[in-house]
PyMOL commands that place a pseudoatom at each C-alpha (Angstrom):
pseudoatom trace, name=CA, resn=UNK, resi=1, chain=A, elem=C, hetatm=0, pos=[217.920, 135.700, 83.020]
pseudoatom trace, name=CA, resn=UNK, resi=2, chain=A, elem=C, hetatm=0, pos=[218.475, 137.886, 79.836]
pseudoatom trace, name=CA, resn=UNK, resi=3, chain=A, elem=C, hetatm=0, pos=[221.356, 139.267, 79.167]
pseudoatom trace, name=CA, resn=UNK, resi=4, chain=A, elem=C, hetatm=0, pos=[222.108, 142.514, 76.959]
pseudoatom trace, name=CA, resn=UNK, resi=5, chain=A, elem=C, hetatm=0, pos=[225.717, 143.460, 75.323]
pseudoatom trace, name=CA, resn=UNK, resi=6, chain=A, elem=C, hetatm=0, pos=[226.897, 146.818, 75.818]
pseudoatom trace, name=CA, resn=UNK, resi=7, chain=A, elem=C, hetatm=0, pos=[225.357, 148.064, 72.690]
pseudoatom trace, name=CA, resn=UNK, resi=8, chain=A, elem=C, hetatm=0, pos=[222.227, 146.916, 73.869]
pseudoatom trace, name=CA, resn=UNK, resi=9, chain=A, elem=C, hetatm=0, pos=[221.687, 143.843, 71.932]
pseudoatom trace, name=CA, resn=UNK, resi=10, chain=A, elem=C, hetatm=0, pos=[220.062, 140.722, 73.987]
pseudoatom trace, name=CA, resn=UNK, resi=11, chain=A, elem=C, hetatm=0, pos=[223.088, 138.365, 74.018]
pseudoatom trace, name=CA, resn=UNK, resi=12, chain=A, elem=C, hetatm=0, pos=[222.858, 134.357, 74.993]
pseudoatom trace, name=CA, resn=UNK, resi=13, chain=A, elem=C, hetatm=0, pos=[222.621, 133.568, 78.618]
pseudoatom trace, name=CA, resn=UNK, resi=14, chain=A, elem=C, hetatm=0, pos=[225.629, 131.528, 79.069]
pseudoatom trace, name=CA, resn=UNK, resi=15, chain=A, elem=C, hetatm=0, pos=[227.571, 134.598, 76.770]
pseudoatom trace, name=CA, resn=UNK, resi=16, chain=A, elem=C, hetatm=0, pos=[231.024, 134.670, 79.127]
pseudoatom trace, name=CA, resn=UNK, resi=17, chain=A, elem=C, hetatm=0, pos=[231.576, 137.996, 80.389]
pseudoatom trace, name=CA, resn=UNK, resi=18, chain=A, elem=C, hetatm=0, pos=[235.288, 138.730, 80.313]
pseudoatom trace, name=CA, resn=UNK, resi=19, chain=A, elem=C, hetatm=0, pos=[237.669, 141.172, 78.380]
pseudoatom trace, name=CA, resn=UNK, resi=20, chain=A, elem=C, hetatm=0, pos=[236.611, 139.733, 74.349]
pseudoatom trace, name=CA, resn=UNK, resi=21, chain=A, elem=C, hetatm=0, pos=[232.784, 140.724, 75.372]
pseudoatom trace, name=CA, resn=UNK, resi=22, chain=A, elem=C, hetatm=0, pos=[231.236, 142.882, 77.826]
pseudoatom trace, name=CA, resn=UNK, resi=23, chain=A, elem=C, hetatm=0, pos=[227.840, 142.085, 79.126]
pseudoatom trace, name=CA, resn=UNK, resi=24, chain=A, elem=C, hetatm=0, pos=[226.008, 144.438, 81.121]
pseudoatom trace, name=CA, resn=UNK, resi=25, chain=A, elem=C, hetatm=0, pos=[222.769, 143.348, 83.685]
pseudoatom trace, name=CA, resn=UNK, resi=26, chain=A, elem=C, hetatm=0, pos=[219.699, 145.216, 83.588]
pseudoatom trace, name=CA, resn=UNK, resi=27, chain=A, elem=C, hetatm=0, pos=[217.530, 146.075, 86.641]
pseudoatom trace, name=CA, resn=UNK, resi=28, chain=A, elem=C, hetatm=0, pos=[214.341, 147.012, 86.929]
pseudoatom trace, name=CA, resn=UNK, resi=29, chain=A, elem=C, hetatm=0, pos=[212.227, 147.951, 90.028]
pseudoatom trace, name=CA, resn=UNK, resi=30, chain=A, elem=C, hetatm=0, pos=[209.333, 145.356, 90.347]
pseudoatom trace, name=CA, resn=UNK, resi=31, chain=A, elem=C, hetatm=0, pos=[206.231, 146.138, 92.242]
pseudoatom trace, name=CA, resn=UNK, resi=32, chain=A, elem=C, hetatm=0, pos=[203.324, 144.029, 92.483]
pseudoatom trace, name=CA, resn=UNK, resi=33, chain=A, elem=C, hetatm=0, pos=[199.660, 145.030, 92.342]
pseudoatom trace, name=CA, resn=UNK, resi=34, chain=A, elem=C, hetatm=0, pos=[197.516, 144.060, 95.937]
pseudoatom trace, name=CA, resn=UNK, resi=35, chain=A, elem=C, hetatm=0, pos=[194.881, 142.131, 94.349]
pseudoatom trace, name=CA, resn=UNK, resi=36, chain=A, elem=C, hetatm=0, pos=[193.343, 141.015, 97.794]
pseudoatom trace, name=CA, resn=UNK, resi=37, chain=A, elem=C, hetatm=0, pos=[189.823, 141.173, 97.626]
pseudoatom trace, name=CA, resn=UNK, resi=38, chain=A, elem=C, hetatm=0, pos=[190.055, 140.961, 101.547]
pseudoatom trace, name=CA, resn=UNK, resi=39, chain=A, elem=C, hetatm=0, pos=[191.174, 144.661, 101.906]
pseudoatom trace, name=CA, resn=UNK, resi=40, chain=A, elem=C, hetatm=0, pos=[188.299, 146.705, 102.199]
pseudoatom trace, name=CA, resn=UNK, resi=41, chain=A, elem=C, hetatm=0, pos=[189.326, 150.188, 103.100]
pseudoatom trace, name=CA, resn=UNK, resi=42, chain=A, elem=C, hetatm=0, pos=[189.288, 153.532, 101.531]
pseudoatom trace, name=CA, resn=UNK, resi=43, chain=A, elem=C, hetatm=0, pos=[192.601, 154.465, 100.834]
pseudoatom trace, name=CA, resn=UNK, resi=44, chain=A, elem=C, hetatm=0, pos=[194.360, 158.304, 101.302]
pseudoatom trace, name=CA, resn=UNK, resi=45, chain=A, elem=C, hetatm=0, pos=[196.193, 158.695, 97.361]
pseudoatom trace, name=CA, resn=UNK, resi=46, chain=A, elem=C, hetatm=0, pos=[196.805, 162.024, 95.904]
pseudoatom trace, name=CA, resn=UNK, resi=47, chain=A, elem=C, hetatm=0, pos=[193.655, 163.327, 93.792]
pseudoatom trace, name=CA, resn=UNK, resi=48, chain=A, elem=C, hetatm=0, pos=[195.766, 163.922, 90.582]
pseudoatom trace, name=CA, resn=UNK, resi=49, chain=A, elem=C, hetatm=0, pos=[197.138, 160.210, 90.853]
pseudoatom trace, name=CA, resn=UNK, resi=50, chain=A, elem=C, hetatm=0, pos=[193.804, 158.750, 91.684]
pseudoatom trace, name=CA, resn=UNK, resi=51, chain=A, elem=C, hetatm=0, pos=[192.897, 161.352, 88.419]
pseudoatom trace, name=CA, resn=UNK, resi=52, chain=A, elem=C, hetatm=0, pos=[195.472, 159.694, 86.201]
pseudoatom trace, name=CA, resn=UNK, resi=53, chain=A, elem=C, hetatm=0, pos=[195.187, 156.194, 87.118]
pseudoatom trace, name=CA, resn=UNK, resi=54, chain=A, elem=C, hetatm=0, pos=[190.841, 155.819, 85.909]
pseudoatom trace, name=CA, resn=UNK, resi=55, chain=A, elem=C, hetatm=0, pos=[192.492, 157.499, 82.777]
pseudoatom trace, name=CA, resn=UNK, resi=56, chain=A, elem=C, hetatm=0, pos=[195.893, 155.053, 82.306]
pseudoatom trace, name=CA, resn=UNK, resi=57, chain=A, elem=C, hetatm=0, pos=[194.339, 152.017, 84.438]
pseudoatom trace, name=CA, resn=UNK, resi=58, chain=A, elem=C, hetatm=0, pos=[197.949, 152.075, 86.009]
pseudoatom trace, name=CA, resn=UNK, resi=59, chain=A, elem=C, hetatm=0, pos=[197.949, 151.409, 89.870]
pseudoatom trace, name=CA, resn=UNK, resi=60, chain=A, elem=C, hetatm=0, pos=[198.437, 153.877, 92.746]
pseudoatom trace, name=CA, resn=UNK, resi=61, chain=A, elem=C, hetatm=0, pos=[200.176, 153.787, 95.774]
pseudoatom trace, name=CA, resn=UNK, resi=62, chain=A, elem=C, hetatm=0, pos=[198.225, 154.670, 98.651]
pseudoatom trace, name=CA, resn=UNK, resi=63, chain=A, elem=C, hetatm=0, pos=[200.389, 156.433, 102.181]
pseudoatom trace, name=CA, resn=UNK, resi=64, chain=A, elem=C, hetatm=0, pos=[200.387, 152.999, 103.561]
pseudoatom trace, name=CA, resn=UNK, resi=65, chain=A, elem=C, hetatm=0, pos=[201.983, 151.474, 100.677]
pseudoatom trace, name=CA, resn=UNK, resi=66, chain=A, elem=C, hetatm=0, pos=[199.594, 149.528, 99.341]
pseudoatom trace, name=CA, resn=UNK, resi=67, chain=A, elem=C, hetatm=0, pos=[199.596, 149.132, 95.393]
pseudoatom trace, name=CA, resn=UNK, resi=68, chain=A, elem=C, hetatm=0, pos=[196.063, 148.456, 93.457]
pseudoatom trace, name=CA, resn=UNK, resi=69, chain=A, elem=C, hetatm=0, pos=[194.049, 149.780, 90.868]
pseudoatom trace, name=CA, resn=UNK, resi=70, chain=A, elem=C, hetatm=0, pos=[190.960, 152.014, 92.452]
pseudoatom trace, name=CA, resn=UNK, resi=71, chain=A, elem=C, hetatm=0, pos=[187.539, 150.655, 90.864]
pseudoatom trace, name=CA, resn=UNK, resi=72, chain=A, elem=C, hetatm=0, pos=[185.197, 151.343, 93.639]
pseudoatom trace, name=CA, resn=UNK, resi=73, chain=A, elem=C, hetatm=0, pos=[183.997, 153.563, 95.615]
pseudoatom trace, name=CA, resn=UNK, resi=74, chain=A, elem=C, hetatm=0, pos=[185.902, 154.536, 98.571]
pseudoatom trace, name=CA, resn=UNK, resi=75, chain=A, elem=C, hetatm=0, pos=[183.001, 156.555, 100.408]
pseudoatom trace, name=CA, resn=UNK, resi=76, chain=A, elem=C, hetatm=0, pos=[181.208, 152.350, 101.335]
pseudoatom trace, name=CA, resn=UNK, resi=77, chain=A, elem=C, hetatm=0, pos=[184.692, 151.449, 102.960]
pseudoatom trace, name=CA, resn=UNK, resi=78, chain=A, elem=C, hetatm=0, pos=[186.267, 152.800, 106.295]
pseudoatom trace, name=CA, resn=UNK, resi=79, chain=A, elem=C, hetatm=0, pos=[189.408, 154.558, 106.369]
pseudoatom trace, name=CA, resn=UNK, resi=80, chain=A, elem=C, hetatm=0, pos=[192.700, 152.433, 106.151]
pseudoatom trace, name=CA, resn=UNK, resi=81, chain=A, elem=C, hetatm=0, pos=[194.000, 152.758, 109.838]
pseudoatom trace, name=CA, resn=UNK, resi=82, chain=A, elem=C, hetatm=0, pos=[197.651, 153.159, 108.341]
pseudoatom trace, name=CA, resn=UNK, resi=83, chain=A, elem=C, hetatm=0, pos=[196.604, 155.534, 106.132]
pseudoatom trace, name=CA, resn=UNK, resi=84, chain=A, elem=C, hetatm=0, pos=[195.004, 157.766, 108.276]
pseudoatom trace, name=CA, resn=UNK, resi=85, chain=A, elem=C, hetatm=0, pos=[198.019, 157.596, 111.050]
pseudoatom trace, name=CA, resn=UNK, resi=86, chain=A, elem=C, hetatm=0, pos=[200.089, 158.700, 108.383]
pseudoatom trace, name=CA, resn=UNK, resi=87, chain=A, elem=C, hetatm=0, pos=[197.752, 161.299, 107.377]
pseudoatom trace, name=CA, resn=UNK, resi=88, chain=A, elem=C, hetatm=0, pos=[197.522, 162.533, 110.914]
pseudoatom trace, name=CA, resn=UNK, resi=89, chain=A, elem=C, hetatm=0, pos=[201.178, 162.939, 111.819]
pseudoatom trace, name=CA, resn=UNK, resi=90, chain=A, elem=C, hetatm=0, pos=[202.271, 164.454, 108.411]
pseudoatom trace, name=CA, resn=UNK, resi=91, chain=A, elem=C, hetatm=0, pos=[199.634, 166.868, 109.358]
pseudoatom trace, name=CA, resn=UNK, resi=92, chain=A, elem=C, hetatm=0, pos=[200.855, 167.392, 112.800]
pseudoatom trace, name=CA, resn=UNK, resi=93, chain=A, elem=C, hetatm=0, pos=[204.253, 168.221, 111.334]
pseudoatom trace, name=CA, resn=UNK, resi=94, chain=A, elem=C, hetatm=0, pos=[205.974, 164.918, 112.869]
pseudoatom trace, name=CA, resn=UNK, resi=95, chain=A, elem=C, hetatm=0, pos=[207.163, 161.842, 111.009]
pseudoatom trace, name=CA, resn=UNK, resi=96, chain=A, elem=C, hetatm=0, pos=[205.218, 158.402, 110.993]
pseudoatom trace, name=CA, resn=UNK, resi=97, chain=A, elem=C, hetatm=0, pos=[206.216, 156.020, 113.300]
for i in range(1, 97): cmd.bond("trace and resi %d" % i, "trace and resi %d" % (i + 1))
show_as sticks, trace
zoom trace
C-alpha cells in the first residue's frame, strides 16, 4: 500500500502517522473490465458512450452493469435479458426490480 504525505509526496509505507507527520490514504474506485468470452449478448449502452469508447478504447457500462470494451457487432447477438428488463420498465415509467 502507498502512502502519500499531505503535500502529496509518496512517503514510506511503514511512515508512522501521528502528530510529527500526517499521512493521508488515497482511494480510488476500481472497476474491472468483463473479459468473458462466454457472454454473447448485445448490450443496451448509450449511443454517445458506445460513440466515445471506438474513439478512446475505454470500456462502457451497459444497463445491466456489465463493463467491456464493444468490438463486435451487436446486431449477430440476442438481447441481454437484463438489459432489456431494464430497458422495459424505465420505459414504462417504473423502477427495475
Amino acid at each position: 500500500m502507498n502512502r502519500f504525505t499531505a503535500d502529496g509526496t509518496p512517503g514510506s509505507p511503514a511512515a508512522p502517522a501521528g502528530p510529527e507527520g500526517s499521512t493521508t490514504l488515497l482511494e480510488r474506485e476500481e472497476t474491472s473490465e468483463d473479459s468473458s468470452e462466454g457472454d454473447r449478448f448485445a448490450h443496451y449502452v448509450r449511443k454517445d458512450r458506445i460513440a466515445a469508447s471506438a474513439a478512446s478504447g475505454r470500456p462502457v457500462v451497459a444497463l445491466c452493469g456489465k463493463v467491456w470494451t464493444p468490438r463486435r457487432d451487436p446486431s449477430r447477438y440476442p438481447v441481454c435479458p437484463a438489459c432489456k428488463e431494464i430497458l422495459e420498465s424505465l420505459r414504462a415509467g417504473g423502477a427495475p426490480s
